[in-house]
N, C-alpha and C positions, 0 to 999 in steps of 0.2 A: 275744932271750933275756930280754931286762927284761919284753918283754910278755908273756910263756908264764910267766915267776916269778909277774908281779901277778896273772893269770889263776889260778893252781893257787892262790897265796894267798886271790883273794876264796872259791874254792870250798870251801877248809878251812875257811874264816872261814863259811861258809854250813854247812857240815853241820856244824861245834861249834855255831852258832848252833841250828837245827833242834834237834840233839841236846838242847840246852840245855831249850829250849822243847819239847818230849817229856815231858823231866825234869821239871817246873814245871807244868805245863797238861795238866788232861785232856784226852786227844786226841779226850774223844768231846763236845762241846759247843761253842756258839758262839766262846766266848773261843779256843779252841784255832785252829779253820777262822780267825777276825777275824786275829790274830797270822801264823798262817803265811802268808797271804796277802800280808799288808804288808812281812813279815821276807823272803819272796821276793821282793816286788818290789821293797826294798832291794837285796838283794845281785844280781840281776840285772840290775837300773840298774848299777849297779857294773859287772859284770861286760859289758853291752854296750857300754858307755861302754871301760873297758878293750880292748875287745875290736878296735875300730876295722877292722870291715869293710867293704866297698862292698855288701857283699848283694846281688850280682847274680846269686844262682841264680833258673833260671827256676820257682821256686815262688814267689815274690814277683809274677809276668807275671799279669794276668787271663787266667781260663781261659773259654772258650766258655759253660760250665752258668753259670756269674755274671752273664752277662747286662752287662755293666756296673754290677754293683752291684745286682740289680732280685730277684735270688730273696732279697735280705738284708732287702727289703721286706715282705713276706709275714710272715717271722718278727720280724717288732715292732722292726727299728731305727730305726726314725723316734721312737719310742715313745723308744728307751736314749736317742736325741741329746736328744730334750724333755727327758727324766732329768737326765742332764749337764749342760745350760742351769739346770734345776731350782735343782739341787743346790749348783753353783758352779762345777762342775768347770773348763767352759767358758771362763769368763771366769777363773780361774787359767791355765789353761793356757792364754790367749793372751798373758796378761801374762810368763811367760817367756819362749814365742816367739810375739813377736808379727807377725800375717802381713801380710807388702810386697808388694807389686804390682810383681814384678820377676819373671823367669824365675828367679833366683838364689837368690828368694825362698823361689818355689815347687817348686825342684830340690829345695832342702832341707828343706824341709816333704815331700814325694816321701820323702824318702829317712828322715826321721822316723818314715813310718807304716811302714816295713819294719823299723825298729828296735822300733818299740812291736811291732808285730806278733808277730815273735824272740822279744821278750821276755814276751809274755805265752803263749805258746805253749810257752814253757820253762815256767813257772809253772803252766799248765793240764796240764802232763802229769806232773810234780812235784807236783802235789793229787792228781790225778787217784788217782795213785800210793797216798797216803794215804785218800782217800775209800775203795779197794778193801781197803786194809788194816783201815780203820775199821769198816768194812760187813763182813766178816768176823769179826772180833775181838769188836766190840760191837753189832752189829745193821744191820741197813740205814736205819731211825731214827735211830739215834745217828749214820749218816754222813751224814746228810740239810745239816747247816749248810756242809761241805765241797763238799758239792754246788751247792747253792743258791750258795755266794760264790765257789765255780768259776765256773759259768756266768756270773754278775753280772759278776763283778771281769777274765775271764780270756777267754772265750767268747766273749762279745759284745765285748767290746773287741778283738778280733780280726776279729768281722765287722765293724765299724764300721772300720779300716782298710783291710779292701779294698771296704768300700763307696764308699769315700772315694779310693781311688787312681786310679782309673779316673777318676774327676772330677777331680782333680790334672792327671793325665795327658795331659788334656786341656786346661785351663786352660795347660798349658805348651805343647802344640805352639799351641794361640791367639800365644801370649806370644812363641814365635818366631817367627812370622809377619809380627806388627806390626813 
């Protein structure tokens, strides 16, 4: 009951937020697409953190077309992790969690990229949502920044997760092995 209250709570607190930022920001320019991005992936952190699932639907399983990760090659993810490294992201994100050389380790690092995964796939279809509103409303130009930091921020960080699970996946049955 407590977790079904904090849950309906973050998501009122998510669509007054939204709302809010509507209200304040034109919806047809970068500052608008920059903000909702971030303010999503607030409350969605939130919200999967609250959420506390095991995610074991088999849409998280590699599927056969993935190849292990190989057709996410093609389309420039070697290119987004250079980015990442680039940028900082990388070395931020290891110093939260930083990765051990344990099966324990990397169960949980496993089970980190189906949360990121969750969560940006809520966020990509909640843009999405707006980019079609925007593109409508004010032109398919004006929807272009929701586009562009969809795909950046929400897309690719998606395929870089199950590029990345399949290599996990593996790293782990190694790990029980030894």
């Amino acid at each position: 009951m407590r977790k079904t209250l904090f849950l309906i709570l973050i998501t009122i607190f998510t669509i007054g937020s939204i709302y809010a930022l509507v209200h304040y920001i034109r919806m047809d320019g970068f500052s608008f697409a920059w903000a909702l991005n971030f303010l999503l992936m607030l409350c969605v952190l939130a919200f999967t953190e609250a959420l506390k699932s095991q995610l074991t639907s088999s849409y998280y399983d590699e599927k056969g077309w993935e190849r292990r990760g190989k057709i996410y090659e093609p389309l420039g993810i070697n290119f987004f992790r250079k980015l990442l490294v680039w940028i900082g992201w990388e070395r931020l994100n290891k110093k939260s969690t930083p990765i051990e050389k344990n099966t324990k380790a990397l169960m949980n690092l496993h089970y980190q990229t189906k949360k990121s995964e969750l969560g940006h796939i809520i966020i990509l279809i909640i843009v999405l949502g707006f980019n079609v509103f925007v593109a409508f409303k004010f032109g398919a130009l004006k929807s272009l920044w929701l586009l562009i930091l969809n795909v950046l921020l929400n897309l690719y960080p998606i395929f870089l997760q199950r590029y990345n699970r399949p290599r996990i996946e593996r790293a782990i049955n190694l790990s029980k092995r030894s």
